[in-house]
C-alpha positions in Angstrom: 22.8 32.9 0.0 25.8 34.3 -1.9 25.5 34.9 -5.7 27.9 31.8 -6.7 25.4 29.8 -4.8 22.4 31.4 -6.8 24.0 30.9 -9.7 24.8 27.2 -9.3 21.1 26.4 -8.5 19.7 28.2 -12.0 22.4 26.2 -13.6 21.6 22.9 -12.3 18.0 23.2 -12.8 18.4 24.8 -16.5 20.6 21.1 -16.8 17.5 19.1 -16.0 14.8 21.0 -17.7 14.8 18.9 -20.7 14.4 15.4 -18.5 11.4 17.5 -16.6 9.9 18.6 -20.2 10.4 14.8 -21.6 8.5 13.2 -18.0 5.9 15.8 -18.5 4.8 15.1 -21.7 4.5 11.1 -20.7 0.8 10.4 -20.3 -0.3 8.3 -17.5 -1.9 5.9 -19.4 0.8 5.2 -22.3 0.5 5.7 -25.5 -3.7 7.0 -26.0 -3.1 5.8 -29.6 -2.4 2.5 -28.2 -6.5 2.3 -26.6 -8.6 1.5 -29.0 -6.0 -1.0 -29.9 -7.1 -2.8 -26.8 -9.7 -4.5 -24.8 -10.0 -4.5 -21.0 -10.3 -7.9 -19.3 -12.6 -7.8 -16.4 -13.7 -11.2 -15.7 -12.8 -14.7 -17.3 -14.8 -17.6 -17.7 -13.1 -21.5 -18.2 -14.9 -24.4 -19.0 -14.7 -27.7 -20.2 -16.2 -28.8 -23.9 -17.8 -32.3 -24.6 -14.5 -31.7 -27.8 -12.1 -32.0 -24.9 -11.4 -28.8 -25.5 -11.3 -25.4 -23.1 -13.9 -22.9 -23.5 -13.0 -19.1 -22.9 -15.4 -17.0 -22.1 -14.1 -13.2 -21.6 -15.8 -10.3 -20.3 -14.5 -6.9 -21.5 -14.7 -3.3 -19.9 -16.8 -1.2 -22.7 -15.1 2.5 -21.8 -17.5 4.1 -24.6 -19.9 4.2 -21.8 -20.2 7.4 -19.6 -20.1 7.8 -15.7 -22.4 11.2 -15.9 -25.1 9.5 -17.4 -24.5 11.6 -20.2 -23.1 8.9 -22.7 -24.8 6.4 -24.3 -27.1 4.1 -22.9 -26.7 0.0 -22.6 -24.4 -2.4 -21.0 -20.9 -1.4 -20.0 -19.2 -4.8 -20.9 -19.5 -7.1 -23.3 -18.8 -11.1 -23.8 -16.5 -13.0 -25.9 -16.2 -17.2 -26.1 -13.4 -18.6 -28.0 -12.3 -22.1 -28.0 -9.3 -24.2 -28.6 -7.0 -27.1 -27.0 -5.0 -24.7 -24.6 -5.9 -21.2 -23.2 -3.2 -19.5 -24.7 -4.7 -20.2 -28.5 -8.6 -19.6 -27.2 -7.0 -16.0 -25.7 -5.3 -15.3 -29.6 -8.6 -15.9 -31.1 -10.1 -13.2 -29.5 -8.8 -11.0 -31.7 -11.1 -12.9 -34.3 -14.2 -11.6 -33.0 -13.3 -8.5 -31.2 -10.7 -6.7 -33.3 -8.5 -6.0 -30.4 -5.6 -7.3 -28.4 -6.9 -8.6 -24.9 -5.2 -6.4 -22.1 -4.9 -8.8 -18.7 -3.7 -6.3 -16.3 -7.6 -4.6 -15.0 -8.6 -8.2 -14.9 -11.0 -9.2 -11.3 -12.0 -12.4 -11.0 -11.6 -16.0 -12.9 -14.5 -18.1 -13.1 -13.7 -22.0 -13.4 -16.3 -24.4 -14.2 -16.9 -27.3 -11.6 -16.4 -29.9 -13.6 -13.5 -28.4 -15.6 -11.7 -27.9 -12.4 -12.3 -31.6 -11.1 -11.1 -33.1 -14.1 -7.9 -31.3 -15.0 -4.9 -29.6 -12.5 -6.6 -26.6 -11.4 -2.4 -25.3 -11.9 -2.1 -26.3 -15.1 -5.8 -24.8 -16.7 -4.4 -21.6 -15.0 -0.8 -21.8 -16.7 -1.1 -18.9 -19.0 -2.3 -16.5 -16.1 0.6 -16.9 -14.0 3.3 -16.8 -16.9 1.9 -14.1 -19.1 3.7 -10.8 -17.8 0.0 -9.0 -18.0 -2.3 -10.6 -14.8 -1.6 -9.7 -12.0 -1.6 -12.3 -9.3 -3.7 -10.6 -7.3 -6.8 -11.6 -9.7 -8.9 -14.1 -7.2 -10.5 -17.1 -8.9 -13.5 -18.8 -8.1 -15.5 -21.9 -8.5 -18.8 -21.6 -9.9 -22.0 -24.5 -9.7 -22.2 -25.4 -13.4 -20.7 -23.6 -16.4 -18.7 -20.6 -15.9 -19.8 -19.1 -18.9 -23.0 -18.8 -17.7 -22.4 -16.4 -14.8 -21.0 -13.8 -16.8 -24.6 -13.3 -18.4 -25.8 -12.1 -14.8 -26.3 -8.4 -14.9 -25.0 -6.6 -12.3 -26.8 -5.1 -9.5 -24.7 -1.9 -8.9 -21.4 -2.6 -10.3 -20.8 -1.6 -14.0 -19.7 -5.0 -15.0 -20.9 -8.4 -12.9 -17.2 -9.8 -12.7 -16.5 -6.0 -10.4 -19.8 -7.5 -8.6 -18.1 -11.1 -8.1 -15.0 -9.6 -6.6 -16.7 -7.4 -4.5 -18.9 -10.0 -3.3 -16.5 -12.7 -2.7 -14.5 -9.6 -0.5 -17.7 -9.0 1.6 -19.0 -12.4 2.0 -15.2 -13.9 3.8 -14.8 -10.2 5.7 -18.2 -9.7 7.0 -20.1 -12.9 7.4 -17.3 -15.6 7.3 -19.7 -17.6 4.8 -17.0 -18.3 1.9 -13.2 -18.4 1.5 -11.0 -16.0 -0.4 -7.7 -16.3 -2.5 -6.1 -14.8 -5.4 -3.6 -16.5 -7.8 -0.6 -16.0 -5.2 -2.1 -18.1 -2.8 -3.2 -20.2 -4.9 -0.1 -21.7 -5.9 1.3 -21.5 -2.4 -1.1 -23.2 -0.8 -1.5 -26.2 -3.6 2.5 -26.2 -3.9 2.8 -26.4 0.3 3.3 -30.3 1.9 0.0 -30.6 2.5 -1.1 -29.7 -1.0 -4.8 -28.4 -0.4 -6.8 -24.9 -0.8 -9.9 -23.5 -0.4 -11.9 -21.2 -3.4 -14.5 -19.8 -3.1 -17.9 -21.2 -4.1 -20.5 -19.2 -7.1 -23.5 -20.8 -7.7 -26.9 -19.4 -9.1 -30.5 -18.8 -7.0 -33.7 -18.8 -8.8 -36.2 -17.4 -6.5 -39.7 -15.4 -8.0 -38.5 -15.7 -12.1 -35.0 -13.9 -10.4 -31.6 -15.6 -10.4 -29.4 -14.6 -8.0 -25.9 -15.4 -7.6 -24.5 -16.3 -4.5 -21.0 -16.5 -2.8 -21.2 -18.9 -0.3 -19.3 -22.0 1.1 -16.3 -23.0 -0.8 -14.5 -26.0 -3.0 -11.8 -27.8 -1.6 -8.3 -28.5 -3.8 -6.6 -31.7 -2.8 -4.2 -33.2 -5.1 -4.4 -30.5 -7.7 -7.8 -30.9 -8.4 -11.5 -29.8 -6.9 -12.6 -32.9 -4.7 -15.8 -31.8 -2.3 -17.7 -28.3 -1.7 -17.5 -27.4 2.1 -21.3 -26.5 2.7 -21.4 -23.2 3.7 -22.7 -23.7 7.2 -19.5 -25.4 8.1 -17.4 -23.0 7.0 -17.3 -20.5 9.8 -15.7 -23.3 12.2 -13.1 -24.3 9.5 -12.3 -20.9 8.8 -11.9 -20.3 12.5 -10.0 -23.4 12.4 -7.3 -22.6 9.8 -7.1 -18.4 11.6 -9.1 -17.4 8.8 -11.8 -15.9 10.1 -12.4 -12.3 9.9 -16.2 -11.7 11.1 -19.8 -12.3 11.3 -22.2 -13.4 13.4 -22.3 -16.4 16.7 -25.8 -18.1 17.0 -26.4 -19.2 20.6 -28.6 -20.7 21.6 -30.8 -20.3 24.8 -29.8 -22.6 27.6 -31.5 -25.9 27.7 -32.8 -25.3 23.9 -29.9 -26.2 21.8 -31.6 -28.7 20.0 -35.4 -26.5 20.0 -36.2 -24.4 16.5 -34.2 -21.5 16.6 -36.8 -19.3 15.9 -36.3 -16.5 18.6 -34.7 -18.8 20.6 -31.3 -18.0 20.7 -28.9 -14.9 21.0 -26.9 -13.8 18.5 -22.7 -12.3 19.0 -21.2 -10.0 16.3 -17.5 -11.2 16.0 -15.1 -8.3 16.0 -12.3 -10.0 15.8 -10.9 -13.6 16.3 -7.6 -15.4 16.3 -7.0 -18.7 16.2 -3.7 -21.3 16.6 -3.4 -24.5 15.8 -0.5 -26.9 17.9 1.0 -30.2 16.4 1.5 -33.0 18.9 2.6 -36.7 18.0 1.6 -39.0 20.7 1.6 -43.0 20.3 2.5 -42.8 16.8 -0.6 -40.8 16.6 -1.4 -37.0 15.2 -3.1 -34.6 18.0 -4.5 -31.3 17.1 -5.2 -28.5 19.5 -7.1 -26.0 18.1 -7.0 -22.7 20.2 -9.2 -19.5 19.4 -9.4 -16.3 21.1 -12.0 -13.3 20.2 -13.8 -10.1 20.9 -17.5 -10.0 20.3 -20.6 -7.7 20.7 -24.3 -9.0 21.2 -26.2 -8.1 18.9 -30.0 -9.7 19.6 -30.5 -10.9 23.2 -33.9 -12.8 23.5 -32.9 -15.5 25.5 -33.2 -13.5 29.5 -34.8 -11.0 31.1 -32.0 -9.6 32.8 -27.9 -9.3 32.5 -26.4 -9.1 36.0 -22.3 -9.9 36.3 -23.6 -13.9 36.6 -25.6 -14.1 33.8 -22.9 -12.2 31.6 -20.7 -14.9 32.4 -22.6 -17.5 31.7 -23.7 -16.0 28.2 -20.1 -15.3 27.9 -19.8 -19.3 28.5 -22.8 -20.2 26.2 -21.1 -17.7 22.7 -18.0 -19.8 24.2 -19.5 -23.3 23.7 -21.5 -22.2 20.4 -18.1 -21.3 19.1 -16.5 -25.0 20.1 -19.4 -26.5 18.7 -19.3 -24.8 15.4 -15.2 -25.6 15.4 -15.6 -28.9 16.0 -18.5 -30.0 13.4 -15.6 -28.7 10.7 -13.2 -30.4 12.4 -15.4 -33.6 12.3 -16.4 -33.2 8.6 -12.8 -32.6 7.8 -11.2 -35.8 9.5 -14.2 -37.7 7.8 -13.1 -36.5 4.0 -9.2 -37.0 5.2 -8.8 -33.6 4.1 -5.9 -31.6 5.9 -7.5 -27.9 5.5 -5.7 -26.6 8.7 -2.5 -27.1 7.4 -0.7 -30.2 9.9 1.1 -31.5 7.0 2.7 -28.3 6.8 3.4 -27.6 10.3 4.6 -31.1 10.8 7.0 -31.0 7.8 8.4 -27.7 9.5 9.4 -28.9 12.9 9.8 -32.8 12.1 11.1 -33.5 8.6 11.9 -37.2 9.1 8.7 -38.3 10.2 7.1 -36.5 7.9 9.1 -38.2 5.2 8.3 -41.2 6.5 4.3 -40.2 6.5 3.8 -38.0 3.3 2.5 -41.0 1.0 0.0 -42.3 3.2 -1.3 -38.3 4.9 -5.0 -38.5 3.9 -5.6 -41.7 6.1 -3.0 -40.6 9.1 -4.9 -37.3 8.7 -8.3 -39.1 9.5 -7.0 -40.6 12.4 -5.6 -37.8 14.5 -7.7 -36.2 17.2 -8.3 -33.2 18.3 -9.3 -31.2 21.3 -10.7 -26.8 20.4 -10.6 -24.0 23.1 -11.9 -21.0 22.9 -11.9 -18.2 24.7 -14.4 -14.9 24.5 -14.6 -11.6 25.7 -17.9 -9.7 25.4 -16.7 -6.3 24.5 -20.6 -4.5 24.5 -24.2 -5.3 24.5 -25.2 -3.0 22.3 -27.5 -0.7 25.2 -26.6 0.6 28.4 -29.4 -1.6 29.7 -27.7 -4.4 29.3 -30.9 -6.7 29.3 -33.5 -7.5 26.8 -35.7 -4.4 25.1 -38.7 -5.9 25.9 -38.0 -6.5 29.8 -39.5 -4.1 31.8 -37.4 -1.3 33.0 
């Protein structure tokens, strides 16, 4: 490197030493002055007042508290309800009771009451999250069994706040059981906004069991026409999920051959889903809607009680038996979905794409063409491992 060169590199980096000095001194977090100026949303609560008013109900991050165990001692949230015609005034008088400016961008999860969300546009109680610049729209909302005020009493098991516990919950619950849906503002709107204008929330309700209450996250409320219409009980929800390529994982009952209709009692095997994809095909035939539902997975036994042995024939007919267990649970949902003339799988949309006449021509009357399509499912399942070398029962003799 000649000198010239040298001396053009200390020259150029002596030019951008005050930028450097002016980034460094940024903090990462803004302005710290700006903190105690604030309050950290974590979870929000909406509900619906006998006033006809909206109650909020806002759960804020306490940062006083320390990780170590070293800080003080005592909750590391706290609760405030405000409550006003619109959300956008209950959210100003916040600043009544706590003294500080709400800060929307840390915010989880948003609870909406039941009854709030079958009475009003789930869109339009939501308004002030999706134009205020601060939430994100990755915040996921659910909808709880009762007032949503009432859930963010709930201490937490593990998490420092119960609306982290709620979003973890609702994460675990659709990725490794199947046993609730799971959407976030974004989809939200998509899926309301599509052609066939429904959605799926998750459901929170509250378990009493031995002076405890336990909340749960399981099954889900459906939207139809902007608003909450029926809960999908939760032990349909597996073959619905499967049904709209939903489903992530969890675990295949089967039952033992000849005993599908027994108690299940350590009668049946059970299949850990590792992964499943499913696809859904349009048809039109005699004026008519035709579904074909078509799933495909990879699954791993996980309790075999059902034989004493696995030999290549009985594998494939256990294959066969996870295979009919899986048809069966798809097309219960299907069933329960034609009966509410609720398109959940997403035909409307499908049809609009590849036939926009006819579904001009069958938008405003859907719901009932809906309930009169048919269907036929497939699936098909590879058994992946057993879980032993063995291959057979534990209890068989060797």
């Amino acid at each position: 490197m000649t000198t010239g060169s040298l001396r053009r590199i200390v020259y150029g980096l002596a030019a951008c030493l005050p930028f450097l000095i002016s980034v460094l001194g940024l903090s990462a977090c803004g302005d710290r002055a700006e903190l105690p100026r604030k309050g950290f949303v974590m979870g929000v609560a909406l509900d619906a007042t006998d006033r006809g008013s909206i109650q909020l109900s806002v759960q804020f991050f306490k940062p006083s508290q320390s990780v170590t165990g070293k800080g003080k001692s005592g909750r590391a949230y706290i609760n405030v309800r405000t409550e006003d015609q619109s959300v956008i005034e209950a959210v100003r008088d916040i600043t009544i009771h706590l003294g500080r400016k709400a800060q929307w961008s840390h915010m989880r999860v948003i609870l909406v009451g039941e009854e709030l969300a079958r009475q009003m546009p789930l869109l339009d109680v939501l308004e002030f999250f999706y134009r205020d610049h601060e939430p994100r729209l990755t915040s996921h909302i659910l909808i709880t069994k009762g007032r949503a005020a009432d859930y963010l009493n709930v201490p937490p098991y593990i998490e420092n706040t119960i609306s982290q516990q709620y979003f973890q919950s609702e994460q675990a619950a659709h990725q490794l059981s199947g046993k609730t849906s799971r959407i976030d503002l974004l989809d939200l709107a998509l899926q309301a906004r599509s052609e066939s204008g429904t959605a799926l929330l998750p459901y929170l309700y509250l378990q009493n069991e031995d002076r405890l209450t336990n909340p749960n996250i399981a099954g889900a409320a459906v939207l139809a026409q902007g608003r909450v219409r029926t809960i999908v009980p939760s032990q349909l929800l597996e073959g619905l999920l499967t049904l709209r390529n939903d489903y992530r994982s969890g675990i295949l009952e089967v039952p033992c051959e000849g005993k599908a209709s027994a108690p299940r009692l350590l009668q049946e095997d059970a299949a850990e889903v590792l992964q499943l994809h499913s696809r859904t095909t349009v048809k039109v035939q005699d004026n008519r809607l035709h579904l074909i539902f078509r799933a495909k997975g990879y699954v791993a036994i996980s309790e075999m009680v059902c034989g004493k042995t696995l030999t290549p024939d009985d594998e494939v007919k256990l294959r066969d038996r996870v295979q009919r267990s899986l048809e069966q649970a798809m097309s219960e949902s299907a069933d329960w979905m034609l009966e509410k003339r609720l398109d959940l799988v997403g035909a409307g949309n499908r049809l609009h794409e590849t036939n926009p006449r006819l579904w001009k021509s069958w938008k405003e009357d859907w719901p009932n063409r809906f309930a009169r399509s048919s269907y036929e499912v497939h699936a098909d399942i590879a058994i992946i491992t057993t879980g032993t070398n063995a291959g057979k029962p534990i209890r068989s003799e060797m």
